[in-house]
Every structure is written in structure tokens, then in C-alpha cells.
C-alpha positions in Angstrom: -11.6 20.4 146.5 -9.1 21.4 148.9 -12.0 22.4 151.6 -13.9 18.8 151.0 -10.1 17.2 151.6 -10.2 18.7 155.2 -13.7 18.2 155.7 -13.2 14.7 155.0 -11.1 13.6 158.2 -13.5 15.3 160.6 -16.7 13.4 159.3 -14.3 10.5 159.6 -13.9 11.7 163.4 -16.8 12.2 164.1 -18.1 9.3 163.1 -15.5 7.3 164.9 -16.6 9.0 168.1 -20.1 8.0 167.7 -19.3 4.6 168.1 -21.2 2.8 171.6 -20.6 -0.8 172.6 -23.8 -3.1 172.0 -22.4 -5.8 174.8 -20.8 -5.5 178.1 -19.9 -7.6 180.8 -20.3 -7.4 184.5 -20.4 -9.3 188.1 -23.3 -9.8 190.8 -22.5 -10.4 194.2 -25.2 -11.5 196.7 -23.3 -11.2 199.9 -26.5 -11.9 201.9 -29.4 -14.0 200.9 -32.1 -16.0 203.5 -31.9 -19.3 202.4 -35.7 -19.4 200.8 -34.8 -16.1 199.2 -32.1 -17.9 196.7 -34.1 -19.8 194.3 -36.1 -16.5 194.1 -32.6 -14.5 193.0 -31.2 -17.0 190.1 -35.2 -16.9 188.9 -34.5 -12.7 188.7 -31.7 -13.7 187.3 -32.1 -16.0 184.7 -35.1 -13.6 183.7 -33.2 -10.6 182.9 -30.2 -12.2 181.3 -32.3 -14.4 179.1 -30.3 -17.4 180.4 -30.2 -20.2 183.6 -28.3 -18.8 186.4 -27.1 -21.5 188.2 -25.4 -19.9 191.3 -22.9 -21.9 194.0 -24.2 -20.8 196.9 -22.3 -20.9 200.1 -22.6 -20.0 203.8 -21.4 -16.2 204.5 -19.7 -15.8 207.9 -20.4 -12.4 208.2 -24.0 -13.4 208.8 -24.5 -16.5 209.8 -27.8 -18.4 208.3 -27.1 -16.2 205.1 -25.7 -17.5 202.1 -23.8 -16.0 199.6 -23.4 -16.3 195.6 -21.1 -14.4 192.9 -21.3 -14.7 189.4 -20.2 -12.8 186.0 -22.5 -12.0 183.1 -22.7 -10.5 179.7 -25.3 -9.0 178.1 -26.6 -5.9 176.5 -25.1 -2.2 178.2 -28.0 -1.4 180.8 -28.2 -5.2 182.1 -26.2 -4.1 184.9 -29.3 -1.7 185.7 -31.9 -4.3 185.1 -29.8 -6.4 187.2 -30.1 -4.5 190.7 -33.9 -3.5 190.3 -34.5 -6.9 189.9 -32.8 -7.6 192.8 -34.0 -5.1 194.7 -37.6 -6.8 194.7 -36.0 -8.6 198.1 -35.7 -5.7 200.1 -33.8 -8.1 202.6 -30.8 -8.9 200.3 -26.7 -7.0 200.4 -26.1 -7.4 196.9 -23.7 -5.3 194.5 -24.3 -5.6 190.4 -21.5 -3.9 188.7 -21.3 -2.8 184.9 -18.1 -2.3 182.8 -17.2 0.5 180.8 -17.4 -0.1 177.9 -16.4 2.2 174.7 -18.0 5.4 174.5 -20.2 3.9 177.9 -19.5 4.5 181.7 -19.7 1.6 184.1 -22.0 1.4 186.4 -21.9 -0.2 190.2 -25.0 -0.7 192.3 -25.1 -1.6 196.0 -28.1 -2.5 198.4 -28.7 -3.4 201.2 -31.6 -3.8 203.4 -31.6 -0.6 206.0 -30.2 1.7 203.5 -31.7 0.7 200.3 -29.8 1.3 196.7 -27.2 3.1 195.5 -25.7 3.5 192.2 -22.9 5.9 190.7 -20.9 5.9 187.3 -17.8 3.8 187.5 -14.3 4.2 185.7 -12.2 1.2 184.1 -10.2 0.9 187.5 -13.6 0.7 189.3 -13.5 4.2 190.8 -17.3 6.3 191.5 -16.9 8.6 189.3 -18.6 12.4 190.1 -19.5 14.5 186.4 -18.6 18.3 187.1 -22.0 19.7 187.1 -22.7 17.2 190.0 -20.4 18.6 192.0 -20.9 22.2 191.0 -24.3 21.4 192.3 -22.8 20.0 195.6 -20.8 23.0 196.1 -23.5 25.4 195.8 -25.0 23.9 198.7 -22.2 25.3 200.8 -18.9 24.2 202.7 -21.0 23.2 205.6 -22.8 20.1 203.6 -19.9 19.1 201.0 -18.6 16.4 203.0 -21.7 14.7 204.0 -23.1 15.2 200.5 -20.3 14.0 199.0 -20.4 11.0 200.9 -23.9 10.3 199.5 -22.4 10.6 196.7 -19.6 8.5 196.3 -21.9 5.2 198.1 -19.5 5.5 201.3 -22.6 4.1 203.9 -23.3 1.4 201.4 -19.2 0.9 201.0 -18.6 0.9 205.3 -22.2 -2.1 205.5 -20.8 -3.8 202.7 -16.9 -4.1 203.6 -18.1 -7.3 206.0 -19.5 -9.5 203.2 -17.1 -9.1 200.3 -14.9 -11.3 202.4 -17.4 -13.2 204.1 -15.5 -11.9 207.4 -12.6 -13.4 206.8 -9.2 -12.6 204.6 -8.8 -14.2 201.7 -5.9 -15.3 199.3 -5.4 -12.5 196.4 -4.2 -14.1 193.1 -2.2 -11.7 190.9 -2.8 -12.6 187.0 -0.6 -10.2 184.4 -0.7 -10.1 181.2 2.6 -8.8 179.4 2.4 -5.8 177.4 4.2 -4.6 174.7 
């Protein structure tokens, strides 16, 4: 008895820790879209969430004859995935689809745009790229003299630095604060 008693609480464990979210949420921004390219992107959309995606589209001043859309979703972990190669059938769109981590799931954040193609890397909860060990074991191995430039590839920086103009649409805007009390 007394070895099935502390057997018990590690099948319990164990158990617990195989436990994956079915649903997760996420955003899509479109930073730059051609005009006839939009009704093309909430069709993609729609498609892959299994529901209408009826975007507000508006001018982006980074770029100007572009427009612009953002909108949140929910669906199924891997949407986020589904998401950008959708998207990514209009090689002349700046979009980003990001995934939330979910439990016992990594988010996930994809970026495109049209010279450099897409990115993707595992995100945390605070929306960090995150880089697994044997990834950069592997990076190191290379050597000293390509760390930094392979790192860089790594972490999305050249889709971060032709992005930065479109998540404002050029311009500043207001930051709200929202807070939830704790405890």
C-alpha cells in the first residue's frame, strides 16, 4: 500500500501536466493592404476562422494609398498559423498574426512583409521571441563571428525595424492603461 500511496500523487502530476488548451485567442494586423487587395484579406479571413470578418479599414499614413485593418480572434491553437499563410497568399501585404500562450502551448507571432517575406518565432505571455536552448546551441556553434547576425534572424529584428512605421500608421498615438487589481 504504502508504495501505491506515493505513486498516486505523481500519476495525479502527471496527468495535470498533460493538460493543452483546445482554444486560444489572438490579433491580426494588416498594416498595409492595396485597396483591391482588402476584400481579398477578410475572404482569407473569414475562411480560416469559420466566421465573417468584417474589418474597419482605414487609411495608413505610413504609406499613403494603403489601408490598414486590426482585428482579434479566437479559435482553435494553430489558427494563428493558418492565419499568416493565408495571408501570405498576397505577397504585397505588412501584416503581423499573433497567437497567445496558452496553457501547456507557446505563442506564436508572425510578421510579413513584401521584400522580406515571413517570419515567425515562439512568443512568451509578455509577448517576448522566445529562443529554445538547442536553437541557440546551434547558433553558437556557428561561431562568434555570425552570432549576432544570426541571432538577429532569429529574433525577426528586419521584420521588427520595416514594421516599426505601420504599427502607428506614422504617427503617435494615445496609450490607454487598463489594470486590473490583484489580490
Amino acid at each position: 500500500m504504502g508504495k501505491t500511496s506515493l505513486a498516486e500523487p505523481k500519476e495525479q502530476e502527471m496527468r495535470a501536466s498533460n493538460q493543452f488548451a483546445d482554444v486560444t485567442t489572438g490579433v491580426v494586423y494588416v498594416h498595409a493592404s492595396p485597396a483591391a487587395v482588402c476584400p481579398h484579406v477578410e475572404w482569407a479571413l473569414s475562411s480560416t476562422l469559420g466566421s465573417k470578418a468584417n474589418l474597419t479599414w482605414t487609411p495608413q499614413p505610413a504609406m499613403p494609398g494603403q489601408l490598414r485593418a486590426v482585428t482579434n480572434w479566437v479559435g482553435p491553437v494553430g489558427t494563428g498559423a493558418r492565419l499568416a499563410n493565408a495571408l501570405r497568399s498576397w505577397s504585397v501585404l505588412r501584416f503581423e498574426v499573433t497567437e497567445d500562450p496558452s496553457p501547456g502551448v507557446d505563442g506564436q507571432r508572425f510578421s510579413h512583409t513584401p521584400q522580406l517575406g515571413l517570419w515567425s518565432g515562439a512568443m512568451s505571455a509578455n509577448g517576448d521571441v522566445m529562443v529554445g536552448e538547442m536553437r541557440l546551441r546551434a547558433l553558437m556553434a556557428h561561431g562568434a563571428d555570425t552570432l549576432a547576425a544570426e541571432l538577429d534572424t532569429v529574433l525577426g529584428t528586419a521584420w521588427d525595424d520595416a514594421l516599426e512605421a505601420y504599427r502607428d500608421g506614422g504617427e503617435v498615438g494615445e496609450v490607454s492603461w487598463l489594470s486590473r487589481g490583484v489580490g
